[in-house]
DSSP file (Angstrom, degrees, kcal/mol; ACC not computed):
  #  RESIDUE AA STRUCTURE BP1 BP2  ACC     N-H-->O    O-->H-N    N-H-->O    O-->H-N    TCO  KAPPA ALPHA  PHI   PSI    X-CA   Y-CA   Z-CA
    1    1 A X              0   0    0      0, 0.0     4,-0.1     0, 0.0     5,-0.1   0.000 360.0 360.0 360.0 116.6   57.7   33.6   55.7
    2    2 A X    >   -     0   0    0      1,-0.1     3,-0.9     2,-0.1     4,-0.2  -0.410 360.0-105.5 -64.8 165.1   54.3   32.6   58.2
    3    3 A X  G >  S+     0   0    0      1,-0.2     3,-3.1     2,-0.2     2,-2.0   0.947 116.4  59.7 -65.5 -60.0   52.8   29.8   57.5
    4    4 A X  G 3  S+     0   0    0      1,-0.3    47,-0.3    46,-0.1    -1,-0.2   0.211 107.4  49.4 -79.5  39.8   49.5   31.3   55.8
    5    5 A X  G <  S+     0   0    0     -2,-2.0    -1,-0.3    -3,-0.9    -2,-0.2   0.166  86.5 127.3-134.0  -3.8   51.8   33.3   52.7
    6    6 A X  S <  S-     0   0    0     -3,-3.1    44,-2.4    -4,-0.2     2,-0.2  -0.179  73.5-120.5 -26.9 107.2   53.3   29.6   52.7
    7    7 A X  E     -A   49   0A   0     42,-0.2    25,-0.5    -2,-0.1     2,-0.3  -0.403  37.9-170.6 -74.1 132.5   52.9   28.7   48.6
    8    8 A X  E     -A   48   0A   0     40,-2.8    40,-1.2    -2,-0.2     2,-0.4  -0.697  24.9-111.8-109.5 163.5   50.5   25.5   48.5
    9    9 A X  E     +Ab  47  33A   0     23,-2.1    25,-3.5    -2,-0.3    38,-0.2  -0.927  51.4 153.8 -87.5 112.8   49.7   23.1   45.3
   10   10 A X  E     -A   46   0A   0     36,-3.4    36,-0.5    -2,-0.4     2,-0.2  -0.221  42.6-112.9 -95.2-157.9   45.7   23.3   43.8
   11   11 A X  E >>  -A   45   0A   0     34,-0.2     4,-0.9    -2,-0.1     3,-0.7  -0.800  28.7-124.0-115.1 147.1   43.4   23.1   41.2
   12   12 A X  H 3> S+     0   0    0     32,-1.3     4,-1.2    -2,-0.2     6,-0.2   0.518 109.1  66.3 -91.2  15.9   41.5   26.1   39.7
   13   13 A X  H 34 S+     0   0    0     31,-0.2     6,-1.4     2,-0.2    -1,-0.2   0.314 106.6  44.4 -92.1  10.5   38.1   24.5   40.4
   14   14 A X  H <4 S+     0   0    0     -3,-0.7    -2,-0.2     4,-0.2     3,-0.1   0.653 112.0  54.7 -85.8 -33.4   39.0   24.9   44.2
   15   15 A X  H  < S+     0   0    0     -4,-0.9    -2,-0.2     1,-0.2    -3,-0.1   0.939 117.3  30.7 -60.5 -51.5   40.2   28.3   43.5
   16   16 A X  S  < S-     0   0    0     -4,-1.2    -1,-0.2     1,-0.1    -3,-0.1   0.482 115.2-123.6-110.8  26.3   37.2   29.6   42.0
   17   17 A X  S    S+     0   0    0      2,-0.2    -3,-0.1    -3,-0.1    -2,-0.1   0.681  74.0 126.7  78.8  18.8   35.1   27.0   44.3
   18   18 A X  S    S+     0   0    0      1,-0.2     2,-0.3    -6,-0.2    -4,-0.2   0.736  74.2  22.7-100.0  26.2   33.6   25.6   42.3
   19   19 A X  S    S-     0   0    0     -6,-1.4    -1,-0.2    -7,-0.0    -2,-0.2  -0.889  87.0-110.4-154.1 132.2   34.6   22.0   43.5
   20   20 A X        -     0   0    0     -2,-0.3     2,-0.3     1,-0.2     3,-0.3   0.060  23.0-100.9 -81.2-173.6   35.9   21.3   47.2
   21   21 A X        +     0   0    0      1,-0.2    15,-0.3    -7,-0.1    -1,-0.2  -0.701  53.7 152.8 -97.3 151.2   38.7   20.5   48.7
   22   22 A X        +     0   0    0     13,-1.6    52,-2.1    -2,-0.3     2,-0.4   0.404  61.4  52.6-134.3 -33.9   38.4   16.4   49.4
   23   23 A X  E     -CD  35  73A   0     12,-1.6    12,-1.8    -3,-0.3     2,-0.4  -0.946  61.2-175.4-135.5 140.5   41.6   15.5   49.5
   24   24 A X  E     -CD  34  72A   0     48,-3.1    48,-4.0    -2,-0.4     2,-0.6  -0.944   3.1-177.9-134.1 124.1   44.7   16.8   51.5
   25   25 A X  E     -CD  33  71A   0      8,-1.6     2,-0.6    -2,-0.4     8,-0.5  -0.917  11.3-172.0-140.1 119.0   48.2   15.8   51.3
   26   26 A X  E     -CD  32  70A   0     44,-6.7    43,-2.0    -2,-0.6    44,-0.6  -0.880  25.8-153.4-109.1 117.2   51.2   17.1   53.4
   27   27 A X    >   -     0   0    0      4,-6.7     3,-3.9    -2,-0.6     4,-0.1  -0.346  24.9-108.9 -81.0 154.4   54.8   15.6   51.8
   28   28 A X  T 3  S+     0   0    0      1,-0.2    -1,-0.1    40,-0.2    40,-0.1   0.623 117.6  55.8 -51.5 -19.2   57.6   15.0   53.3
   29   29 A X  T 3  S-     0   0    0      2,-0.2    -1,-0.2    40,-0.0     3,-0.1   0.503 119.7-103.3 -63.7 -12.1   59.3   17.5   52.0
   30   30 A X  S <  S+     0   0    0     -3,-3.9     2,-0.3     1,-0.4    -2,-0.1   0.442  72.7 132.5  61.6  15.5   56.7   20.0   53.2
   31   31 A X        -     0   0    0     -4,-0.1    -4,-6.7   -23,-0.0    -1,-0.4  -0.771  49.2-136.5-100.0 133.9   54.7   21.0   50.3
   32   32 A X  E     - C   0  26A   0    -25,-0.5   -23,-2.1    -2,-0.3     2,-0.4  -0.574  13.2-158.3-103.0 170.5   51.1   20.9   50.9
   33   33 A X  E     +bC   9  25A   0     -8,-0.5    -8,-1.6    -2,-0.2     2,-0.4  -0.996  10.2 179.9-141.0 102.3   48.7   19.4   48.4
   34   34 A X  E     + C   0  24A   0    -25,-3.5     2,-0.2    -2,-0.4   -10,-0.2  -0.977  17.6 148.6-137.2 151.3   45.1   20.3   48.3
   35   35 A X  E     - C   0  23A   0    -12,-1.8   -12,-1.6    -2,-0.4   -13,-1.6  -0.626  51.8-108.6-153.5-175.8   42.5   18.7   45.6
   36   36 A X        -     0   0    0      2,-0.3   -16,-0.1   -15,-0.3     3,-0.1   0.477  57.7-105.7-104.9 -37.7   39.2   17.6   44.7
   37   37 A X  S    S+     0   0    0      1,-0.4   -16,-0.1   -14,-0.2     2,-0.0   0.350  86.2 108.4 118.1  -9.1   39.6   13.9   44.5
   38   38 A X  S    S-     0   0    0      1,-0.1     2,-0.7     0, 0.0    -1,-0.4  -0.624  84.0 -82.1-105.0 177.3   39.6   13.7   40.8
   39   39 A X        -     0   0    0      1,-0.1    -1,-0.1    -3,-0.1    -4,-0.0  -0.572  52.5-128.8 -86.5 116.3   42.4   13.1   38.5
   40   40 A X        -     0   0    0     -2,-0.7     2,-0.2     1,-0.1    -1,-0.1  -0.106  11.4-148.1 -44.9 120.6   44.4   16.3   37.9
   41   41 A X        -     0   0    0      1,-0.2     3,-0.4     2,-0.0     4,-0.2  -0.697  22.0-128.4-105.2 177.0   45.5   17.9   34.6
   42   42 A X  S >  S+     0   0    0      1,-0.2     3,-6.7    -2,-0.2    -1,-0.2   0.988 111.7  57.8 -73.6 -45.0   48.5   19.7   34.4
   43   43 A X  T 3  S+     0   0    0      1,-0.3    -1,-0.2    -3,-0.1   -32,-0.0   0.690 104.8  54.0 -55.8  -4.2   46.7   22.6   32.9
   44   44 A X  T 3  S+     0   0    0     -3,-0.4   -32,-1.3   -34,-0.0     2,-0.3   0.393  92.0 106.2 -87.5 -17.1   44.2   22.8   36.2
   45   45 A X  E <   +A   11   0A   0     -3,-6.7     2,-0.4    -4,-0.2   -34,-0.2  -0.431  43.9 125.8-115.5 164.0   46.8   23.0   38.1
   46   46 A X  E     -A   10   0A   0    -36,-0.5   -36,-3.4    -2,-0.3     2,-0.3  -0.993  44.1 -93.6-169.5 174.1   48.7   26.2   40.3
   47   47 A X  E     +A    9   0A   0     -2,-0.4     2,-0.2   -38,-0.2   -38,-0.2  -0.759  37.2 156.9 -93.8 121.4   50.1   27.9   43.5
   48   48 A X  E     -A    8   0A   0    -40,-1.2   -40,-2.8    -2,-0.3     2,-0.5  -0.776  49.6 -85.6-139.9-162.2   48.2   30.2   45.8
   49   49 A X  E >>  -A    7   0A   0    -42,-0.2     3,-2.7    -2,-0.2     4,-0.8  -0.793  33.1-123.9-107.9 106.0   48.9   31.0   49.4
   50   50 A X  H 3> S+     0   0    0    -44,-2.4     4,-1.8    -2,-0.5   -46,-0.1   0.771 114.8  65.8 -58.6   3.3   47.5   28.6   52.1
   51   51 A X  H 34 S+     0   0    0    -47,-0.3     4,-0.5     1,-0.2    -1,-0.3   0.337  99.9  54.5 -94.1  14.8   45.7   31.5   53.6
   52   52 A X  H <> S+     0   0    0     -3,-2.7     4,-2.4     2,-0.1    -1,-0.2   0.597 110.3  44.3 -57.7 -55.8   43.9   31.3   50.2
   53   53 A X  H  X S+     0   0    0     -4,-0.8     4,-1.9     2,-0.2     7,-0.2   0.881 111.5  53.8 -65.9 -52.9   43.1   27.6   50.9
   54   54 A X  H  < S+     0   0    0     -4,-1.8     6,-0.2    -5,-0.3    -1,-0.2   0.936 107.1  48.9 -76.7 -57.7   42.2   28.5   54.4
   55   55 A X  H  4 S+     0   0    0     -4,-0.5    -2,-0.2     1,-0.2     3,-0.2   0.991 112.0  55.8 -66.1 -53.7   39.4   31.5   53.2
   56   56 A X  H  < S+     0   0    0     -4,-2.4     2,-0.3     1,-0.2    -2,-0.2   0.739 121.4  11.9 -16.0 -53.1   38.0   28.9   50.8
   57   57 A X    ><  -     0   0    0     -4,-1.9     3,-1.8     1,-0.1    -1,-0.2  -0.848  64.8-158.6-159.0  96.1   37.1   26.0   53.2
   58   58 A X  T >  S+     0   0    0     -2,-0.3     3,-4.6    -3,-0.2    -1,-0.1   0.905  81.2  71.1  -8.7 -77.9   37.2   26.6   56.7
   59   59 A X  T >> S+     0   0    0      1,-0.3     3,-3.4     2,-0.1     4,-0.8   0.746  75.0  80.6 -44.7 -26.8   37.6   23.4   57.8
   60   60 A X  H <> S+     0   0    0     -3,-1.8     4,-0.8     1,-0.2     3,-0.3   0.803  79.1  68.0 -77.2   0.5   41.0   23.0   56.6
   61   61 A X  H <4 S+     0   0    0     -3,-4.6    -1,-0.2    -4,-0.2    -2,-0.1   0.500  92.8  66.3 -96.7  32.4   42.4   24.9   59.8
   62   62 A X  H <4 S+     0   0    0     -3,-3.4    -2,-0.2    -4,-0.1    -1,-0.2   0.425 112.0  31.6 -97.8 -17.7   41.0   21.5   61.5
   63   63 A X  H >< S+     0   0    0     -4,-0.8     3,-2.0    -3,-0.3    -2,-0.1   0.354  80.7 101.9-121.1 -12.1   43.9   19.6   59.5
   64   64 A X  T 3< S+     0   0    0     -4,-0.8     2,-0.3     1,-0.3    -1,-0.1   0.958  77.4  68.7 -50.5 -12.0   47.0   22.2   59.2
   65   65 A X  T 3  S+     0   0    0      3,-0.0     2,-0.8     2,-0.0    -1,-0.3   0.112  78.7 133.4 -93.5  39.9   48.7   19.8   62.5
   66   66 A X    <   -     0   0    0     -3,-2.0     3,-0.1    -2,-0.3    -3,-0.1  -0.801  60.7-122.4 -98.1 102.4   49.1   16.6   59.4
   67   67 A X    >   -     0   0    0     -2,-0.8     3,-0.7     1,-0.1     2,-0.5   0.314  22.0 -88.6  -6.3 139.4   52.0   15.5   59.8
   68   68 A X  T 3  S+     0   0    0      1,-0.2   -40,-0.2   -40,-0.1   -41,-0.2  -0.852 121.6  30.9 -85.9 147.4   54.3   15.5   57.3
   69   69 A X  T 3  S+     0   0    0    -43,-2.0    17,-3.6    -2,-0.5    18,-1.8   0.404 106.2 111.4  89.2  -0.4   54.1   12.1   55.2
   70   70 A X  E <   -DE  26  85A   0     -3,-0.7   -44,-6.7   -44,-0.6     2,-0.5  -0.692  45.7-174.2-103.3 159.8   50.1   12.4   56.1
   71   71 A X  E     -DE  25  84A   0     13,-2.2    13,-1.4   -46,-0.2     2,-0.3  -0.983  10.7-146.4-140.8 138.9   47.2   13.0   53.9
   72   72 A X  E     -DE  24  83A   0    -48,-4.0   -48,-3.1    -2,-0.5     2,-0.5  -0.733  14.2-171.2-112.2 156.6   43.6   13.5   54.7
   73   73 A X  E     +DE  23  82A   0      9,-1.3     9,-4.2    -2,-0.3     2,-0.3  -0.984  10.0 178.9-151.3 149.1   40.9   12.7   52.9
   74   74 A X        -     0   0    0    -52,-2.1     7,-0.1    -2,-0.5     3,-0.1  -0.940  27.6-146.9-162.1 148.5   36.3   13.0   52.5
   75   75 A X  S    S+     0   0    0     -2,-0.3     2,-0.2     5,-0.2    -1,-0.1   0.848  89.4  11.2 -53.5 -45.8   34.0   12.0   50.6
   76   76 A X  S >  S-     0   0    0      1,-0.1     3,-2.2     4,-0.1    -1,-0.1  -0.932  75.6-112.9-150.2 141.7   31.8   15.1   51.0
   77   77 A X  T 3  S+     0   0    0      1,-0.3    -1,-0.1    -2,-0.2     4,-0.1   0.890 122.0  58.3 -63.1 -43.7   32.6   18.8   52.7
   78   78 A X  T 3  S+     0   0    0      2,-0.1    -1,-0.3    -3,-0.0     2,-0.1   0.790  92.8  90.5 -57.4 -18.0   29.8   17.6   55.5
   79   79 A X  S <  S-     0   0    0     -3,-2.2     2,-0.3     1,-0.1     3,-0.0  -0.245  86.3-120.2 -83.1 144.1   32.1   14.6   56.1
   80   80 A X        -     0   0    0      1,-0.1    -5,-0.2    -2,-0.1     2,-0.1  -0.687  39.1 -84.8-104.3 168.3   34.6   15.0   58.7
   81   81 A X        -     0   0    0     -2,-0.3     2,-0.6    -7,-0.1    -7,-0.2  -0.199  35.9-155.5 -67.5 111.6   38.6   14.7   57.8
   82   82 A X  E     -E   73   0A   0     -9,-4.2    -9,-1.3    -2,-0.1     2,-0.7  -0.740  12.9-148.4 -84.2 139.8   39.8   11.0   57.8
   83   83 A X  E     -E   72   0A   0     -2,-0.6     2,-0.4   -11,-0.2   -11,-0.2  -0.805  13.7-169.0-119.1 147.9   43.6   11.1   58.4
   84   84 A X  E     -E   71   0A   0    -13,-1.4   -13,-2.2    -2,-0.7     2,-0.6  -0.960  26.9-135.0-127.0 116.4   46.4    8.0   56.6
   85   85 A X  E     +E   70   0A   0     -2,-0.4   -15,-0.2   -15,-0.2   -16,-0.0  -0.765  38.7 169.1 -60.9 107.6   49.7    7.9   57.8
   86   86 A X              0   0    0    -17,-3.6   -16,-0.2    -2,-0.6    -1,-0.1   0.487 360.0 360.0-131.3  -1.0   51.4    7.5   53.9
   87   87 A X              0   0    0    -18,-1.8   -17,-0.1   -19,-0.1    -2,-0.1   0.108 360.0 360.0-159.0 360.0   55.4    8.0   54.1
């Protein structure tokens, strides 16, 4: 499998844009994580393809080298990616 048919974790207000990605979180396992910042419900939540992720919001092929056990994280899409070493 390449990396951008690689199955990621959302929301469906990133999916149909209408909230951005804010927060990014790569586990250690190697499932990626990508979110709004707000608290998640289960029913919000799904699998797409990170080359999905990737046509959404640019900016995230500025963060695909995070680590695993790293997460990245802004306030605001103008804001640039802070990155937190977290396991």
């Amino acid at each position: 499998m390449s990396k951008g048919n690689t199955a990621v974790f959302t929301v469906k207000q990133i999916y149909s844009k209408e909230q951005p990605i804010l927060f990014v979180h790569h586990n250690t396992d190697g499932t990626w994580h990508f979110f709004t910042g707000d608290k998640i419900k289960a029913a919000d939540a799904m699998m797409v393809a990170l080359f999905e992720i990737t046509t959404i919001d640019k900016t995230i092929a500025n963060i695909l080298d995070l680590p695993k056990g790293w997460q990245a994280s802004r306030r605001s899409i103008k804001e640039e990616w802070l990155r937190v070493q977290v396991g």
